[in-house]
N, CA, C and O of each residue as an XYZ file, in Angstrom:
576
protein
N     -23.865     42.222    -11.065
C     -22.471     41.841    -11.135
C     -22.218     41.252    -12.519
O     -23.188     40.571    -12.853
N     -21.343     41.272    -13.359
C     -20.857     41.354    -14.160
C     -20.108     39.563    -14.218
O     -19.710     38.903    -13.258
N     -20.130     39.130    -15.871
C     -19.838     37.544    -15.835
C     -18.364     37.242    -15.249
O     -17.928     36.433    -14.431
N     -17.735     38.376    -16.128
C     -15.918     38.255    -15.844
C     -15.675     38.079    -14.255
O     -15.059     37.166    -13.706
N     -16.459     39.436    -13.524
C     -15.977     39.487    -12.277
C     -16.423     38.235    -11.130
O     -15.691     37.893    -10.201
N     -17.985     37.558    -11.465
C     -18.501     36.281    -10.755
C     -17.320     35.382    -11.024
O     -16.753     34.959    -10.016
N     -16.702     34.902    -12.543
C     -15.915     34.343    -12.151
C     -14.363     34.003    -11.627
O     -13.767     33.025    -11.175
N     -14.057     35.433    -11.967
C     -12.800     35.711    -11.250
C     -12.785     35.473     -9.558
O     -11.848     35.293     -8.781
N     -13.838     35.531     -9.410
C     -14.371     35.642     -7.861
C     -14.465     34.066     -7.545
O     -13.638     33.724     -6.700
N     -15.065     33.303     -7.900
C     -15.022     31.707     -7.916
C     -13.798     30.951     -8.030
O     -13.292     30.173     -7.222
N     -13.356     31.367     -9.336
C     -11.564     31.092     -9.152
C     -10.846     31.368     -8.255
O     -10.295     30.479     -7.606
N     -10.671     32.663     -7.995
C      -9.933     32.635     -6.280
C     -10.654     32.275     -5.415
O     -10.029     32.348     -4.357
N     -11.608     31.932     -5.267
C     -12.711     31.109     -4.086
C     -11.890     29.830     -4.090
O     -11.371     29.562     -3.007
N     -11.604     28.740     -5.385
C     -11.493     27.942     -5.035
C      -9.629     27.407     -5.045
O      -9.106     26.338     -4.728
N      -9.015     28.771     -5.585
C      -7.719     28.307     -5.410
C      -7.092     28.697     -3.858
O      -6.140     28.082     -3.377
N      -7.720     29.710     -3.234
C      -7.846     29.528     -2.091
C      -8.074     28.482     -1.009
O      -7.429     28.409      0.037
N      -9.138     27.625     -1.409
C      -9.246     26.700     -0.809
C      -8.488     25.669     -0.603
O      -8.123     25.128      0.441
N      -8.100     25.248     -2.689
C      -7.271     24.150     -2.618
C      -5.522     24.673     -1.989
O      -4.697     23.830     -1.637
N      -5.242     26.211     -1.963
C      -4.008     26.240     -1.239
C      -4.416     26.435      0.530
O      -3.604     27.086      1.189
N      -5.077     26.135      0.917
C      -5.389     26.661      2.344
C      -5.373     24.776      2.921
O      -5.037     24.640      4.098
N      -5.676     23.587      2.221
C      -5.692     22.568      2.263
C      -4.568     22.212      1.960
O      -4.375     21.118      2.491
N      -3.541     22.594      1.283
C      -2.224     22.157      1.306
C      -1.532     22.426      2.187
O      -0.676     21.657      2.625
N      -1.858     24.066      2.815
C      -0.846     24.426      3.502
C      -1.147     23.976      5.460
O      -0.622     24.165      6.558
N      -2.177     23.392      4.920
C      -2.697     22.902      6.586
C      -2.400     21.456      6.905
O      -2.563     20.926      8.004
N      -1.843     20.761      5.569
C      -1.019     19.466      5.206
C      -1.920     18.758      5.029
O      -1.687     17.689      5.594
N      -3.303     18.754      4.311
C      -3.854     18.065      3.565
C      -3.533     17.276      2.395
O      -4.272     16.356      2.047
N      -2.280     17.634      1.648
C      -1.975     17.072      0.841
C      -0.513     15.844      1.401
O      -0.146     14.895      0.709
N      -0.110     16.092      2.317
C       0.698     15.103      3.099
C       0.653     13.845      2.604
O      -0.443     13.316      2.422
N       1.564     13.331      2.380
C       1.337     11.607      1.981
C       2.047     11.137      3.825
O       2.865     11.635      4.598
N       1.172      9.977      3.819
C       1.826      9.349      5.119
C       2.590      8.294      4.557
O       2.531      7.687      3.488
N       3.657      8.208      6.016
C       4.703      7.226      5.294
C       4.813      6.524      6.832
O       4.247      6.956      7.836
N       5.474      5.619      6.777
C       5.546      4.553      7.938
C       6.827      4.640      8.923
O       7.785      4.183      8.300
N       7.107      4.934      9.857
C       8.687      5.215     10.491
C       9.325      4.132     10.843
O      10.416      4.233     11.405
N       8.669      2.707     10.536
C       9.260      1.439     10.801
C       8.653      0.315     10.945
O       7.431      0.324     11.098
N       9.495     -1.099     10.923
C       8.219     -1.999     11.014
C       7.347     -2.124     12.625
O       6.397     -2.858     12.894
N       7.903     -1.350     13.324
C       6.818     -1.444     14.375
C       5.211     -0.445     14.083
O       4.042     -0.798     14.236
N       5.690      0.643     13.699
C       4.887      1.512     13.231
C       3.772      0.411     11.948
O       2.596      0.662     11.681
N       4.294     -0.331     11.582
C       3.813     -0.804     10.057
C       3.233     -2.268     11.354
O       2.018     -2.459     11.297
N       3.614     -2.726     11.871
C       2.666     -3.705     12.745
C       1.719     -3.178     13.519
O       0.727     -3.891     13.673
N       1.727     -1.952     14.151
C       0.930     -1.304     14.831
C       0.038     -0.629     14.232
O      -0.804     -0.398     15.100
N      -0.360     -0.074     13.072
C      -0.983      0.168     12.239
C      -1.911     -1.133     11.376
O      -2.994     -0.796     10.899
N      -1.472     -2.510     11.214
C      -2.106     -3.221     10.369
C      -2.875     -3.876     11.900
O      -3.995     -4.365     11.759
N      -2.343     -3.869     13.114
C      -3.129     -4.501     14.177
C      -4.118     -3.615     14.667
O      -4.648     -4.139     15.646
N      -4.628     -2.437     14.402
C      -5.974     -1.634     14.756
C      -6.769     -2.119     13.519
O      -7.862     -1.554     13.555
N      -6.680     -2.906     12.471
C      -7.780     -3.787     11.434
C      -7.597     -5.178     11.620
O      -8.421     -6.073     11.813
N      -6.736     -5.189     11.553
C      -6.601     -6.894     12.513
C      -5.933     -7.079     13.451
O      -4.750     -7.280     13.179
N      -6.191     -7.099     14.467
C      -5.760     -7.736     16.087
C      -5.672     -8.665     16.121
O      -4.705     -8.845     16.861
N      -6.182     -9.968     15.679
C      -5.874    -11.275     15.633
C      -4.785    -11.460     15.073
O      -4.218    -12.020     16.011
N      -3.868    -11.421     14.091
C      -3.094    -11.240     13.336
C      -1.369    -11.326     13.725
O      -0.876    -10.200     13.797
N      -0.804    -11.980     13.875
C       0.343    -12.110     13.797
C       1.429    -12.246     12.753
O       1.703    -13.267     12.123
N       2.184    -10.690     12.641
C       3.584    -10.694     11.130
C       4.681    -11.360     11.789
O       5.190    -11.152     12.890
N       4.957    -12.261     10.830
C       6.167    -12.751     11.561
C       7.520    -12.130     11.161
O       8.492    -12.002     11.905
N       7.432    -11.781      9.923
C       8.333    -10.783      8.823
C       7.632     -9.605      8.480
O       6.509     -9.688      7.982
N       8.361     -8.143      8.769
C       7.913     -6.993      8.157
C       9.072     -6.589      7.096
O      10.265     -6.535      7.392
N       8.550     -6.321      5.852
C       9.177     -5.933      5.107
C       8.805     -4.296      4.490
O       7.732     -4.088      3.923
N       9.617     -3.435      4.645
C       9.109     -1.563      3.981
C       9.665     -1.735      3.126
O      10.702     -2.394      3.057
N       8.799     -0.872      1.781
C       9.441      0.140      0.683
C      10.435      0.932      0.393
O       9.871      1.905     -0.108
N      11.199      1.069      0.390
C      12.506      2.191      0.321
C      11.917      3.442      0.372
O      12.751      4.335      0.521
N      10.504      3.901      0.282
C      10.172      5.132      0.235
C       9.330      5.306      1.562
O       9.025      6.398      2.041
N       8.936      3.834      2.187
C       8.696      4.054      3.378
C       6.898      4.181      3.395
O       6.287      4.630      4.365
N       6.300      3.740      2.251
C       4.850      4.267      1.987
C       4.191      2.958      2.521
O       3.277      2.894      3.344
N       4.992      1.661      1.737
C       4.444      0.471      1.900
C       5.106     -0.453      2.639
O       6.332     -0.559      2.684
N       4.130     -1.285      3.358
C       4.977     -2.692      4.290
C       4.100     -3.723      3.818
O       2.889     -3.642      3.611
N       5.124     -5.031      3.626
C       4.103     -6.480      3.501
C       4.421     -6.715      4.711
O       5.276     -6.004      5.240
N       3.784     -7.805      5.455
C       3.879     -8.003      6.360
C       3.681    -10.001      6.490
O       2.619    -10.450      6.924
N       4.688    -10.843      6.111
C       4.269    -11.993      6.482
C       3.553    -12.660      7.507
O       3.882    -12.608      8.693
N       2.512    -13.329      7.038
C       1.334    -13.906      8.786
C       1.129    -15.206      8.124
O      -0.023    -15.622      8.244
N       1.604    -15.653      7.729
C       1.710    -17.530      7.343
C       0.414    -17.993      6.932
O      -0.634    -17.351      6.977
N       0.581    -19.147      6.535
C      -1.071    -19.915      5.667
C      -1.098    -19.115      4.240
O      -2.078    -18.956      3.513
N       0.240    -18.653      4.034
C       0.013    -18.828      2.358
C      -0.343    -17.084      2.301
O      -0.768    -16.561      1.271
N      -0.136    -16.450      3.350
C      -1.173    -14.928      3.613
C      -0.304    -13.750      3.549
O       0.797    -14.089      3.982
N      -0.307    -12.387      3.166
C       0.739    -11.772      3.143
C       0.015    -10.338      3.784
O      -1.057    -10.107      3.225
N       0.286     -9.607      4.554
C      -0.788     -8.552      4.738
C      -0.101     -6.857      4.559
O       1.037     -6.536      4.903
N      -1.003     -6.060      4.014
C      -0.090     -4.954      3.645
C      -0.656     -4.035      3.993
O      -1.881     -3.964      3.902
N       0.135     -3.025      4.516
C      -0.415     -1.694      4.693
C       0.115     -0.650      3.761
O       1.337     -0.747      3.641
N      -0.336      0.163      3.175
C       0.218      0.964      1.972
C      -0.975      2.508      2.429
O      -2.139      2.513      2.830
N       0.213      3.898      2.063
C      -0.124      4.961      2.208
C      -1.003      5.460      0.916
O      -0.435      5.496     -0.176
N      -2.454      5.866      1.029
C      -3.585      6.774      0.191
C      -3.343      8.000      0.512
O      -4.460      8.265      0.956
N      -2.780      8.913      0.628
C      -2.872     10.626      0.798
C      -2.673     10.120      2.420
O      -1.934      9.162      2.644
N      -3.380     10.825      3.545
C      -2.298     11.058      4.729
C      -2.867      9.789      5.838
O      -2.564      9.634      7.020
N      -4.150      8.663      4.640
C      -3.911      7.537      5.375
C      -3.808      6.551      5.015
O      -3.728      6.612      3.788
N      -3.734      5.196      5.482
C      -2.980      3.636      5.318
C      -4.231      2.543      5.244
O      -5.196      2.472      6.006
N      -4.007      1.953      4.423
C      -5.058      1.475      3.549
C      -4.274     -0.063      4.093
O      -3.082     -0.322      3.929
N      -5.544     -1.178      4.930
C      -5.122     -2.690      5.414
C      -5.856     -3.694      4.284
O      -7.010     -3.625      3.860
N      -4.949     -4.513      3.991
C      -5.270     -5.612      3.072
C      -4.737     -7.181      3.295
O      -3.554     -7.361      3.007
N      -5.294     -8.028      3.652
C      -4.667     -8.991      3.906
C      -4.693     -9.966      2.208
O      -5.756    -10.202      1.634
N      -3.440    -10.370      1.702
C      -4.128    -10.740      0.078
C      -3.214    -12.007      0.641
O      -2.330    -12.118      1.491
N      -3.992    -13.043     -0.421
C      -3.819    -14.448     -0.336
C      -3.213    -14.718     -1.764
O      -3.960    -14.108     -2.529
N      -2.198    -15.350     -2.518
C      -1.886    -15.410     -3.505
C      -2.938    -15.971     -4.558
O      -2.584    -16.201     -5.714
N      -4.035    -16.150     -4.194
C      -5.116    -16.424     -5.606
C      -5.739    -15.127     -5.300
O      -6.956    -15.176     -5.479
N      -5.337    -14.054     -4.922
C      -6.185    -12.697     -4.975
C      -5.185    -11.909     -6.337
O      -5.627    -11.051     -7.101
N      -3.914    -12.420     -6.353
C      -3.120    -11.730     -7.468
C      -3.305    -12.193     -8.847
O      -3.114    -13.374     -9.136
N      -3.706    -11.228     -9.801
C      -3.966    -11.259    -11.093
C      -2.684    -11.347    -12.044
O      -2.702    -11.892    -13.148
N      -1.555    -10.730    -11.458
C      -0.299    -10.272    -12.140
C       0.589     -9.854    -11.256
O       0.334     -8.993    -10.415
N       1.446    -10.300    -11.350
C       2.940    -10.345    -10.084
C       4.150    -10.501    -11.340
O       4.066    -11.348    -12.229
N       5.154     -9.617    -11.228
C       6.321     -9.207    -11.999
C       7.591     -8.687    -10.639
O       7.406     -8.227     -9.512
N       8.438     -8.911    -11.149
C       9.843     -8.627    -10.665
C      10.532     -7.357    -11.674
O      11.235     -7.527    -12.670
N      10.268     -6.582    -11.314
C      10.625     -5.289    -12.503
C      12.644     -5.525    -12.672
O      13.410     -5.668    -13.624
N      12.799     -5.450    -11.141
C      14.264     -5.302    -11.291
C      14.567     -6.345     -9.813
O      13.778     -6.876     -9.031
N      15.996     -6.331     -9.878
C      16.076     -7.186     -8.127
C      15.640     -6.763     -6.853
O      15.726     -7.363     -5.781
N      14.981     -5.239     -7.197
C      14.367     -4.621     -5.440
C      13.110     -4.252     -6.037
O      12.486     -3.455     -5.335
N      12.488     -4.610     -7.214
C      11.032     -4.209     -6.870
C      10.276     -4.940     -7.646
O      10.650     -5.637     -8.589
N       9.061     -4.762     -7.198
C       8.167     -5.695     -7.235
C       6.949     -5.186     -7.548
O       6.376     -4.486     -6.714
N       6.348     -5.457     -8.818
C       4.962     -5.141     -9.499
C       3.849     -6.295     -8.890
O       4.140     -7.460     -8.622
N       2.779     -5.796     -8.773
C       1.193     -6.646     -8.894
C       0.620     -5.799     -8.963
O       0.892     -4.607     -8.823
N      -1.013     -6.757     -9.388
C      -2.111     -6.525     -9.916
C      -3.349     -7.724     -8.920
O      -3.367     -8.941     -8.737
N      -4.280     -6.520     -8.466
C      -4.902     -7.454     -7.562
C      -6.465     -7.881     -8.103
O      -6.869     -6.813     -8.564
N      -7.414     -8.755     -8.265
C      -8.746     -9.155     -8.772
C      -9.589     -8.166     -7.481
O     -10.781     -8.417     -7.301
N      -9.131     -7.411     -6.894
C      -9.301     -6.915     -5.783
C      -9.716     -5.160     -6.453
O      -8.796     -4.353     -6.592
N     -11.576     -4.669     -6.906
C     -11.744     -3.626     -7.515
C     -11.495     -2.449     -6.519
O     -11.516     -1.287     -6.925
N     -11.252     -2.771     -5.172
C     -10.789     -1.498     -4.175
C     -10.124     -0.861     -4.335
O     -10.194      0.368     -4.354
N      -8.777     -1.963     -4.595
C      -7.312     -1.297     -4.758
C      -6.711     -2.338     -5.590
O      -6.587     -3.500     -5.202
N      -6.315     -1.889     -6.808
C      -5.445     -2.846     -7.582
C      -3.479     -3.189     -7.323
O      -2.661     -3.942     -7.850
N      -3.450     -2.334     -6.426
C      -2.172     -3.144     -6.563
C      -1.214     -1.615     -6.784
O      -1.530     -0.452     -6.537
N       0.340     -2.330     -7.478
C       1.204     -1.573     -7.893
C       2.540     -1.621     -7.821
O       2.989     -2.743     -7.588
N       3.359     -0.705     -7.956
C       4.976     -0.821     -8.003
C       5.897     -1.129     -6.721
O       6.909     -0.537     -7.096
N       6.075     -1.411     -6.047
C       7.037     -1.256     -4.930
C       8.183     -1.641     -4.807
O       8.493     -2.781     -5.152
N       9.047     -0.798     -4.301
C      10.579     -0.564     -4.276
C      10.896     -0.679     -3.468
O      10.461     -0.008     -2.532
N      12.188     -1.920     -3.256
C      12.429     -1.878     -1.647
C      13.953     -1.929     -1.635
O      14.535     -2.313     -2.649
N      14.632     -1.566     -0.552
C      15.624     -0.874     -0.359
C      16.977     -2.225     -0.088
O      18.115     -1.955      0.294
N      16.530     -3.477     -0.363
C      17.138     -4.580     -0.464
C      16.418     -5.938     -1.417
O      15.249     -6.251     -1.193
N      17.094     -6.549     -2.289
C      16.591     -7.506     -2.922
C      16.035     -8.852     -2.306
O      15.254     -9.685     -2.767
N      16.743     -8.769     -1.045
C      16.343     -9.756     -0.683
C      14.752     -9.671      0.613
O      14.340    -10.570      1.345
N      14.197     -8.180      0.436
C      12.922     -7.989      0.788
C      11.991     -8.527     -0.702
O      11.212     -9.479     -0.760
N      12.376     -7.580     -1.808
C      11.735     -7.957     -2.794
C      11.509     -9.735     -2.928
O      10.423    -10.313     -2.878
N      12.537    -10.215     -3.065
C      11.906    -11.482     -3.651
C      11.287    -12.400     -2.185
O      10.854    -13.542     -2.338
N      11.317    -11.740     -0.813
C      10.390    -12.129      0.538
C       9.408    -11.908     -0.228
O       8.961    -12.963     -0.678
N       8.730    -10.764     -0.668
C       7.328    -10.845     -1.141
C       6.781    -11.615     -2.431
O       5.713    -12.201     -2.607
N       8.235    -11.346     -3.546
C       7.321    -12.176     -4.564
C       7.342    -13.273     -4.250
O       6.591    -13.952     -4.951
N       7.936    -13.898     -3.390
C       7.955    -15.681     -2.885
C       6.609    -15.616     -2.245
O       5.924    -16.601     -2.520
N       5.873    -14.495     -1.254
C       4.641    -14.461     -0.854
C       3.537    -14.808     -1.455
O       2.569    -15.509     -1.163
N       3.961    -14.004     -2.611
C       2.492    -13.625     -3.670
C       2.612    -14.827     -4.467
O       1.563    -15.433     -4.687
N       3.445    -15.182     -4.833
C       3.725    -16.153     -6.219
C       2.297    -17.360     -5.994
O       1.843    -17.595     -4.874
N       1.937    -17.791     -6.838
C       0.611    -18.915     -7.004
C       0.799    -20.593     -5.941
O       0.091    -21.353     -5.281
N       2.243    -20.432     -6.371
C       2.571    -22.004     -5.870
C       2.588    -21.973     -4.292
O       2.603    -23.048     -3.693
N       2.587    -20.863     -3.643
C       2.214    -21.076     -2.105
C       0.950    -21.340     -1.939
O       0.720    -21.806     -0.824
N       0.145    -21.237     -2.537
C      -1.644    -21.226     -2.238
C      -1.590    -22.635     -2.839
O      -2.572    -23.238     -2.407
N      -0.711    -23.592     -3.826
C      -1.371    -24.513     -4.564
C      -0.852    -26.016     -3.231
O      -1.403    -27.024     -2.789
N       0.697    -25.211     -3.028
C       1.396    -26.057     -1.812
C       0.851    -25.876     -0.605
O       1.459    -26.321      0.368
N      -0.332    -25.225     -0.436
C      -0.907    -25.202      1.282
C      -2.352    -25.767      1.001
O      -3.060    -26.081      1.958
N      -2.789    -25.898     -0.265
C      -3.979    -26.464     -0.070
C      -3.747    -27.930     -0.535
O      -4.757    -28.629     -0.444
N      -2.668    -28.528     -1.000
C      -2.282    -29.757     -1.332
C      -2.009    -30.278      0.077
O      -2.170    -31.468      0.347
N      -1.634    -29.466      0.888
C      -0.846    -30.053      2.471
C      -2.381    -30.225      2.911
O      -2.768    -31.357      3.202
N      -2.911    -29.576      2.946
C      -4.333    -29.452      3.717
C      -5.346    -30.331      3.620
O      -6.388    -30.144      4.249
């Protein structure tokens, strides 16, 4: 067999594949249909866990989820699954207010660093950056 034709043959081997994985919805991003969906999802990693506030993304990918003691817990969409994080405001490296509905961080956390989120009211956005911000962790361990 001949070089051209081995790899013409490999190339459609593998664009085949990668379209046979799209079209079977491998490439799907999951998104959340609400905050029950977004509590019911962060309670199969934590069951103990009580949100007292759910807050979604405008795109529906990400939820914080307020659970008190200074704690904020999030579920956020990786390709077609949802990635649980409970972050404590000394886990944030960098927290920004881009605009009045969204909200940048950066986590000391090498799993998953963080990122942009857009939410579909300002007054979700600044629920979370009031979460994340430093001075809740400095005001709960001063109470403590």
């Amino acid at each position: 067999m001949s070089l051209p034709l081995l790899v013409a043959i490999v190339a459609l081997g593998i664009a085949l594949s990668v379209a046979a994985v799209h079209f079977t919805g491998g490439s799907k991003t999951a998104t959340l249909a609400g905050a029950d969906q977004a509590r019911s999802r962060f309670a199969e990693d934590f069951p103990d866990e009580i949100a007292a506030v759910v807050r979604l993304t405008a795109d529906g990918r990400s939820a914080f989820l307020d659970l008190g003691r200074a704690r904020i817990g999030i579920v956020h969409s990786i390709g077609d699954c949802f990635l649980t994080r409970i972050v404590k405001s000394l886990d944030v490296a960098a927290l920004a207010a881009d605009d009045a509905n969204t909200v940048s961080f950066r986590l000391a956390d090498f799993t998953w660093k963080g990122g942009r989120f857009r939410f579909a009211s300002a007054a979700d956005a600044q629920g979370v950056l009031e979460a994340l911000e430093p001075r809740h962790s400095n005001s709960a361990r001063q109470a403590a």
